[in-house]
C-alpha positions, -999 to 999 in steps of 0.1 A, spaced: -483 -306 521 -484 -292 483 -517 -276 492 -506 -258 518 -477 -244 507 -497 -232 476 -517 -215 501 -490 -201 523 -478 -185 489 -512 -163 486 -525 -188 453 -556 -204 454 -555 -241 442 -581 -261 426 -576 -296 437 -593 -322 417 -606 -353 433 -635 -376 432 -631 -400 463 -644 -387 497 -612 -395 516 -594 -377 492 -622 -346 494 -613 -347 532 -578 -350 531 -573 -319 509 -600 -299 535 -574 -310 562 -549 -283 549 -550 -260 578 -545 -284 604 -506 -272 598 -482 -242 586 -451 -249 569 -419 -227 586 -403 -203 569 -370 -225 568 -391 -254 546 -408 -229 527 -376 -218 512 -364 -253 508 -395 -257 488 -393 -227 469 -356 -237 455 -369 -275 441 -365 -275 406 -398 -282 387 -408 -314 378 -436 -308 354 -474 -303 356 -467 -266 344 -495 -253 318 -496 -221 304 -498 -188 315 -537 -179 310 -538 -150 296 -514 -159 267 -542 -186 254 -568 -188 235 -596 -201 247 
């Protein structure tokens, strides 16, 4: 579900896995769309971590 609506959104993801069924189940992305209604809903959830920084304001 998170993949696709990262891809709905125009943003590429990088999904990390290293079990096959988990390498298959992230391919299976386009097997549905997410409405415009749940998008929204989505959109409003508060975020609950992972966040990194901005790119291009580190030093790599």
């Amino acid at each position: 579900m998170i993949l696709n609506w990262i891809i709905q959104k125009d943003i590429v993801p990088l999904p990390k896995s290293k079990t096959p069924e988990r390498i298959r189940s992230n391919f299976d992305v386009f097997n549905f769309g997410i409405n415009q209604a749940d998008l929204k809903v989505i959109d409003q959830l508060n975020d609950c971590g992972g966040l990194g920084l901005h790119p291009d304001q580190v030093d790599f």
